[in-house]
C-alpha positions in Angstrom: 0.0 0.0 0.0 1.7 3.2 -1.1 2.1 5.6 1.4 0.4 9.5 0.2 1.1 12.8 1.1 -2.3 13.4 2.1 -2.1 10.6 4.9 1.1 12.1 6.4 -0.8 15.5 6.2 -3.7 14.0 8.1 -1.1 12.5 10.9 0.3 15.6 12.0 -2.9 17.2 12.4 -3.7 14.7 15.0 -0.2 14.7 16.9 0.1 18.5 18.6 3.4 19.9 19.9 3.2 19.7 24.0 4.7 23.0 24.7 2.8 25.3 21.8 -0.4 23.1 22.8 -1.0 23.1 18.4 -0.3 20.9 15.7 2.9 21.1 13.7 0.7 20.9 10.2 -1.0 24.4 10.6 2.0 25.6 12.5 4.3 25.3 9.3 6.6 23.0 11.4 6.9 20.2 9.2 9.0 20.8 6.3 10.6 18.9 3.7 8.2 15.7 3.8 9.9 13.0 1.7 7.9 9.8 0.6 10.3 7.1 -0.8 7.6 3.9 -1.1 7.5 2.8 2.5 10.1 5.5 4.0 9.1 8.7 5.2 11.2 11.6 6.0 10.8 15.0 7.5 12.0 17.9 9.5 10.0 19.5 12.1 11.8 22.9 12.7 11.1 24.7 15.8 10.5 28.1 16.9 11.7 28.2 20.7 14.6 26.1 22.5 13.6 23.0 23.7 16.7 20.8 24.0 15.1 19.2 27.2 12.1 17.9 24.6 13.5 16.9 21.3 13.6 13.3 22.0 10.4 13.6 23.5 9.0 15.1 20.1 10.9 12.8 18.3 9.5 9.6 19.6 6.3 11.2 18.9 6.6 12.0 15.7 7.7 8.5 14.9 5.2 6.9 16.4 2.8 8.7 14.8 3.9 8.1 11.4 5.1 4.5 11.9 1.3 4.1 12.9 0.0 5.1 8.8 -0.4 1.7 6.6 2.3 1.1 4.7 5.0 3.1 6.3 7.5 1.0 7.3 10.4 4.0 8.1 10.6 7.1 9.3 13.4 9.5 9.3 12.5 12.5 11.5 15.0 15.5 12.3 13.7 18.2 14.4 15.6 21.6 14.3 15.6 24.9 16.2 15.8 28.0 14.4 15.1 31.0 17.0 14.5 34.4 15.0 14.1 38.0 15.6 10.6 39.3 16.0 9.1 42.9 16.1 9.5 45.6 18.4 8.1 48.7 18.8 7.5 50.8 16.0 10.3 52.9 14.4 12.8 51.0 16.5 14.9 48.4 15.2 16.5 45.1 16.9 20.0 45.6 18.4 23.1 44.4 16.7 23.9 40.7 18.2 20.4 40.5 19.9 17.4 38.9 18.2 15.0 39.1 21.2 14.6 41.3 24.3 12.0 40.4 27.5 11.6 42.8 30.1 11.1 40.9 33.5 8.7 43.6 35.2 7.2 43.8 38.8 4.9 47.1 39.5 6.3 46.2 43.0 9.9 45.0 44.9 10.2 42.0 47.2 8.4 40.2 44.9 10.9 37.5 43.3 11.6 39.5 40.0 15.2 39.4 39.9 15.1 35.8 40.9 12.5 34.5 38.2 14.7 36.5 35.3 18.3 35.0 36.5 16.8 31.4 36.3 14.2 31.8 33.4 17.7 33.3 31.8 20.0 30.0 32.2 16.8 27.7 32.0 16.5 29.2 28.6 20.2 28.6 27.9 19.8 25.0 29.3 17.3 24.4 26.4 20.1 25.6 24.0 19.7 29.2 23.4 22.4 31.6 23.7 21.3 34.0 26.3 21.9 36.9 27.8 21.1 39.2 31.0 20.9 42.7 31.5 20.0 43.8 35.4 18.3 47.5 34.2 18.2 48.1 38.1 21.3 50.5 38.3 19.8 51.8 42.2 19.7 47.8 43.5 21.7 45.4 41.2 21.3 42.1 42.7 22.5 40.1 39.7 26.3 39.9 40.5 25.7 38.3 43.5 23.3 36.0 42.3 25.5 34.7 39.7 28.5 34.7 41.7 30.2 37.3 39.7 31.0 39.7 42.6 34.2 41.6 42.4 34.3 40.6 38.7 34.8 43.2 36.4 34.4 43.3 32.4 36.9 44.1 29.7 37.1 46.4 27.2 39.1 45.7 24.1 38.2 49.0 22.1 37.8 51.3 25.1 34.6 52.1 24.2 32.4 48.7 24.4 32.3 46.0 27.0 32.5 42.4 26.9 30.2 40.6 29.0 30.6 38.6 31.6 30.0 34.6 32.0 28.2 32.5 34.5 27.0 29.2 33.7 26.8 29.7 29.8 25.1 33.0 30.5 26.0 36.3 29.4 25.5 39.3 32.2 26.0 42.9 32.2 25.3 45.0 35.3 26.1 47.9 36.8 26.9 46.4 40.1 30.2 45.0 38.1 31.5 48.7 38.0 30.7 50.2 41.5 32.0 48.9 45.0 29.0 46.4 46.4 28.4 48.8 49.4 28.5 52.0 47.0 25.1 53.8 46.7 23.9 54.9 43.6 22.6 58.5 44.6 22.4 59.4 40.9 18.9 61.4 39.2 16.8 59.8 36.8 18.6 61.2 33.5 21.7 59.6 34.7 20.3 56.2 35.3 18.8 56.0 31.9 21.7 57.4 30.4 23.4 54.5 32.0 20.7 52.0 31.6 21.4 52.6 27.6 24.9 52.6 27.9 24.2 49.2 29.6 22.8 48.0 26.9 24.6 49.2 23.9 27.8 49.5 25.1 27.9 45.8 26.1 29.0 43.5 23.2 26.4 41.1 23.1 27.7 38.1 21.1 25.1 35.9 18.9 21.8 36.2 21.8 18.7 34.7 21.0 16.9 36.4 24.3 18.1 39.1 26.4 16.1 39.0 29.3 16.7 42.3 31.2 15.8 42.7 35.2 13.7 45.6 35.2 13.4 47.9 38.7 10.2 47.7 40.5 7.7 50.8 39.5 6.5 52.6 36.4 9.3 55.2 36.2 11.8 56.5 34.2 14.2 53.6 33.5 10.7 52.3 32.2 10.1 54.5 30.2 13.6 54.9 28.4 12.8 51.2 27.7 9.4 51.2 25.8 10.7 54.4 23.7 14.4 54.2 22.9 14.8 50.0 23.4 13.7 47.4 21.0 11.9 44.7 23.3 9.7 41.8 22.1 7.7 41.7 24.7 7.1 41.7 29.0 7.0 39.3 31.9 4.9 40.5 34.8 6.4 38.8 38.4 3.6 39.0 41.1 2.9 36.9 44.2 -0.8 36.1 44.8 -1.0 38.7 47.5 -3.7 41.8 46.6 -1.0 44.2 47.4 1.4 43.0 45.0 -1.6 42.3 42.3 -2.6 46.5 42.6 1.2 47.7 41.6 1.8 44.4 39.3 -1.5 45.8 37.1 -0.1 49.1 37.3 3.1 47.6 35.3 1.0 45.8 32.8 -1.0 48.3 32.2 2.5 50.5 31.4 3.5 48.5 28.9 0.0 47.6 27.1 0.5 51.8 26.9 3.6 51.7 25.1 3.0 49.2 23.0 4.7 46.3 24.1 2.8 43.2 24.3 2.5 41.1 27.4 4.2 37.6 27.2 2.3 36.5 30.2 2.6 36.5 33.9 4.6 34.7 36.4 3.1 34.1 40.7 5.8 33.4 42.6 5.7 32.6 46.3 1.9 30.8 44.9 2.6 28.1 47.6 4.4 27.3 50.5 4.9 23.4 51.6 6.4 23.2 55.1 9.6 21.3 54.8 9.0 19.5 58.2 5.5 18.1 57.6 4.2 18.5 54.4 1.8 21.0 55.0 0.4 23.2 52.0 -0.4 27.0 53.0 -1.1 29.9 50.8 0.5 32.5 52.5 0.0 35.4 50.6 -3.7 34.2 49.2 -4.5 32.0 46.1 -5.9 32.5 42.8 -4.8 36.3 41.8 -2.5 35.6 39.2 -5.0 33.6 37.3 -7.6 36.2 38.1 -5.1 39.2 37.1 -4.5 37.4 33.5 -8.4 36.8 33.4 -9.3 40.6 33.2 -6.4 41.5 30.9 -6.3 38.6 28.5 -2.8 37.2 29.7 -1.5 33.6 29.9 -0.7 32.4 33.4 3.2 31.2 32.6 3.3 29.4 35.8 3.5 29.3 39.3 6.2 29.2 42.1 6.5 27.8 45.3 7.7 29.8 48.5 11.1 27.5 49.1 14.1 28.1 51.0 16.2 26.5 48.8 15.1 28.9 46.1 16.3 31.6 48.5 19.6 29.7 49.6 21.2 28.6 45.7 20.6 32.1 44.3 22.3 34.0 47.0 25.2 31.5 47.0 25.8 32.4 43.6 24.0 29.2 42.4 20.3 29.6 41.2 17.9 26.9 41.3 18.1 25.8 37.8 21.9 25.1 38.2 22.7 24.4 42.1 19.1 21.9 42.3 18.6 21.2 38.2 16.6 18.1 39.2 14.5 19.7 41.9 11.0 20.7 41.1 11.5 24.2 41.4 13.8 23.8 38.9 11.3 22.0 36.5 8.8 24.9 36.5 11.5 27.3 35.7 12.0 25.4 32.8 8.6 25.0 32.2 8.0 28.4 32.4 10.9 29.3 29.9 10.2 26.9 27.3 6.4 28.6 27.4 7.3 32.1 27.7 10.0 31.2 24.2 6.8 29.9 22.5 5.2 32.7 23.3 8.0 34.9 21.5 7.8 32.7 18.6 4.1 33.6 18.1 4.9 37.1 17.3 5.0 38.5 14.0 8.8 38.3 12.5 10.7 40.9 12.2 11.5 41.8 8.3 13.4 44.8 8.8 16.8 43.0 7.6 15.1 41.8 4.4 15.0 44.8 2.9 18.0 47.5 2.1 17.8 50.9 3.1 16.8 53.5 0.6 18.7 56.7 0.2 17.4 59.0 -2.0 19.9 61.8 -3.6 19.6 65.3 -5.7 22.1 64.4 -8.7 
């Protein structure tokens, strides 16, 4: 019985890609099918880094096909190819960064610099080359979070910097420049002058997502962001609590204003499970984040539990996803940055690159 096109077709309909939840026929993620009488080849190619789930997807695919009459092989490569995607209008990607997240919080205390450093290397543990920017020039907590304290980067033109590497990652903070006990007592036009220094100075090399630690609030490092920096899109960092919920709105609500779409939202502290007994206890209340992305239109990312260890690894220099990578903690960060990738390959590509500039001249 020979094998047709239109039976492949039909199969991968039916066999949907577990972390974009759709099938990879109306996705465009099969490409290349190739019938050879009972052989069957094709690539799946996709969008986001998931080098936790390619043998997962794999297997599926295989199985799939194998299970069409008359198939008696299957040759199945799956590929990732992350690309650039839009930004705000009149602004244009930066050179050596395809993607940039702004990890948000309307509110401090709330896990945000935390959730960034370990979405950062749980992206780069799916494969991607990654980078992180800590935008918080008053508080910069990512030195000592990645163990880079007392490090300093190097300049081999004078004028640009090279950044700095922890656990595949590549950081840039302001915290690598000043004394850890030096307070930055500077006004706003200086932090967003060095906020953009920060981020254009640095010589990002090759990054598929910079993920950049925003400061809590709706101020003016925010707003140098949504008008002179090309981002892809935001992650809102709450905790369940109402408190939190009022000022994380607030910083949804900035961005929705300057045109930067929300990737989704991200509870931390949802749950706490006492280490001693078991017990389950919402501490700071249940059910706002999925509430919050009910009135705005948002995807719920995922949620976090209050843990020590969470606490402990990340100010010893070793976040959760590399000091506990088989802990469950660790497995919802990943979860989370596998979904909140997926989430950047649904946006519209950027096509800026595809065309030449026009320069038009009085001869």
């Amino acid at each position: 019985m020979a094998v047709t096109i239109e039976a492949v077709h039909a199969a991968l309909r039916e066999l949907i890609d577990p972390n974009t939840q759709k099938d990879f026929l109306s996705t465009r993620s099969a490409k290349n099918i190739r019938l050879d009488g009972g052989k069957v080849g094709l690539d799946i190619e996709l969008g986001y880094p998931a080098k936790t789930q390619l043998d997962v997807i794999r297997r599926a695919v295989v199985e799939k096909l194998q299970a069409i009459p008359g198939v008696a092989q299957v040759d199945a490569k799956i590929t990732v190819n992350i690309v650039a995607h839009t930004v705000q209008r009149g602004l244009k990607p930066l050179p050596g960064v395809k993607n940039i997240i702004a990890v948000a919080s309307g509110k401090g205390g709330v896990g945000k610099s935390t959730t960034a450093v370990n979405l950062a290397l749980a992206l780069v543990q799916e494969g991607a080359v990654v980078g992180l920017l800590d935008a918080d020039i008053y508080g910069p907590s990512q030195p000592q979070m990645l163990g880079l304290v007392g490090r300093k980067p190097e300049s081999q033109d004078g004028v640009s910097m090279d950044p700095l590497l922890a656990h595949g990652l590549q950081a840039m903070s302001i915290g690598f420049m000043i004394d850890i006990d030096s307070p930055m007592v500077w006004r706003g036009p200086m932090v967003t002058q060095a906020l953009e220094q920060l981020l254009k100075q640095t010589r990002w090399q090759d990054v598929d997502y910079l993920l950049v630690d925003m400061p809590p609030g709706t101020g003016d490092t925010q707003l140098t962001l949504a008008q002179k920096v090309p981002v892809t899109g935001a992650v809102i960092v709450t905790t369940p609590q109402d408190i939190a919920l009022i000022d994380a709105r607030k910083g949804l609500k900035m961005f929705e204003k300057v045109g930067i779409p929300i990737l989704g939202l991200v509870e931390n502290m949802s749950l706490h499970v006492c280490s001693q007994c078991g017990h389950e206890e919402h501490i700071f209340g249940s059910g706002g984040g999925e509430q919050m992305c009910r009135d705005y239109g948002t995807e719920l990312l995922g949620a976090l539990p209050l843990e020590l260890s969470i606490r402990q690894l990340t100010d010893s220099g070793q976040p959760t996803v590399v000091g506990a990578p088989d802990s469950r903690a660790a497995e919802i960060y990943r979860n989370i940055a596998r979904r909140l990738a997926v989430k950047v390959a649904e946006r519209a590509r950027d096509m800026s690159a595809k065309f030449p500039n026009i320069v038009v001249q009085n001869t």
